[in-house]
Steps between C-alpha positions, in 0.01 A plus 500: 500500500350787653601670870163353600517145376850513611428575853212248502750238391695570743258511778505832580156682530356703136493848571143608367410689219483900509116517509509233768726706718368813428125326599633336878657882592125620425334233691700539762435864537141464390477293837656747659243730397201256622663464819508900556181600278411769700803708383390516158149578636590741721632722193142489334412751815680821341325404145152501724619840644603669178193429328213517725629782728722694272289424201163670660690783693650631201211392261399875417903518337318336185318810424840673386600442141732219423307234696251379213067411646577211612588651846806485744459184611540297192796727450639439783480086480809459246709704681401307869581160255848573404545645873404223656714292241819766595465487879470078465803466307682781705512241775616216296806456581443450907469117387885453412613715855267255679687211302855655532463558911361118484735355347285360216625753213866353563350122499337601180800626347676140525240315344548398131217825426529732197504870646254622280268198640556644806433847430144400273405293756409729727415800267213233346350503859551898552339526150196244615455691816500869293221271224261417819509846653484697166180296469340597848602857472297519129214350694524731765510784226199379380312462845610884536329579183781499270401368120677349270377540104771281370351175656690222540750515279608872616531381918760180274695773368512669837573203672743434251699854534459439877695219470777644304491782751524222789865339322649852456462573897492147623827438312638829614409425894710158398815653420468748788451254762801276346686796490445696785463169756283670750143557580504857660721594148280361256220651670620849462579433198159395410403811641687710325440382143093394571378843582635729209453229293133525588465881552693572222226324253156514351378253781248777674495779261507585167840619339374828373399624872862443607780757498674493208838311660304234626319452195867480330623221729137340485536444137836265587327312782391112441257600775297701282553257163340263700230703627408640189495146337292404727287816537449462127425105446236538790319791335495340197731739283872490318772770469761464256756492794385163635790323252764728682408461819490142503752455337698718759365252802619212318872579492483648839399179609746349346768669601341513921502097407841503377625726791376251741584197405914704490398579849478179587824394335648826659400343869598154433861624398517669835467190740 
């Protein structure tokens, strides 16, 4: 007789499958989410900024070589895309301080939950929220003039890396909020890693017009693998790198996920 039949038998209330669980801690954040909508909308204002303000002041930057014809814009899209995805994920983990100074995170820690329910619960609804803006801010590329050779199936991959991107830095804001415990800490925190991270990238220029140290520590950034994935699916083209750099987003996200979800075991320990 299995624990479940067991505890049926007995009267006691199943405890629900992994998916199940997993499914109710997204809901439950996902209503969050409607509740509070114009959070998530807000953030679409800095896309709007980069790429119809920046994107035309510094327009004439395309004439230098490195930039490709297809003008600064359209370079400039892939690199707002995974920012947007960064800066969304960087503020992830404000959720669990909000449920730790109500009270909720310690309610949800004595329910019969898996922890890694807990933890892909509410990384499925970061990850939805990073899909639906990822999607605006490659619409609002293309209202700036920004095109896209690779069709449809190039803005799937870039969604696609975006996503991956999302995990890493979603995960990452987990653990740090878990860890940490306080707003004001995870928020320098954020601060700290978000801007190099950015700066430090292919995201608004090409590698070859950087100095030659940044260009060294570019090279090890998942900021620019994901913003050359992307910069490549939308044009259209392939570089024998894209294996490698995938590859290398992958098991960062894993290991973000894993780091999390020992976060949360970490905090639980210390009540």
């Amino acid at each position: 007789m299995t624990t479940t039949t067991a505890a049926v038998a007995l009267g006691a209330p199943a405890r629900a499958g992994w998916f199940t669980q997993a499914a109710q801690i997204t809901g439950r954040w996902l209503t969050n989410t409607r509740r509070q909508v114009w959070g998530a909308a807000f953030s679409l204002v800095q896309p709007v900024v980069w790429i119809l303000l920046f994107g035309q002041v510094f327009s004439s930057l395309s004439k230098l070589p490195g930039f490709g014809d297809a003008g600064y814009v359209t370079f400039l899209v892939p690199g707002v895309l995974m920012m947007t995805v960064l800066y969304s994920g960087a503020w992830a983990g404000t959720g669990y301080i909000d449920d730790m100074k109500s009270g909720v995170m310690d309610q949800l820690l004595t329910a019969p939950i898996a922890r890694t329910a807990i933890v892909t619960g509410q990384l499925v609804q970061q990850l939805v929220i990073c899909l639906a803006q990822s999607i605006v801010v490659l619409g609002i590329g293309w209202l700036g003039g920004a095109s896209y050779p690779g069709g449809v199936g190039g803005m799937a991959v870039a969604l696609g890396v975006a996503l991956l991107l999302g995990m890493i830095f979603c995960s990452l804001s987990t653990a740090a909020a878990l860890t940490a415990r306080n707003q004001v800490a995870l928020i320098g925190i954020s601060q700290i890693v978000v801007l190099p991270v950015t700066f430090l990238s292919s995201t608004m220029m090409p590698t070859s017009l950087q100095p030659e140290w940044v260009q060294t520590v570019s090279t090890y950034n998942p900021m620019t693998w994901a913003v050359d994935l992307a910069r490549d699916a939308l044009a259209g083209t392939g570089d024998p790198s894209w294996g490698w750099h995938v590859g290398g987003l992958v098991v960062l996200a894993a290991l973000a996920f894993v780091w999390s979800v020992r976060a949360l075991r970490g905090y639980q320990r210390s009540l």
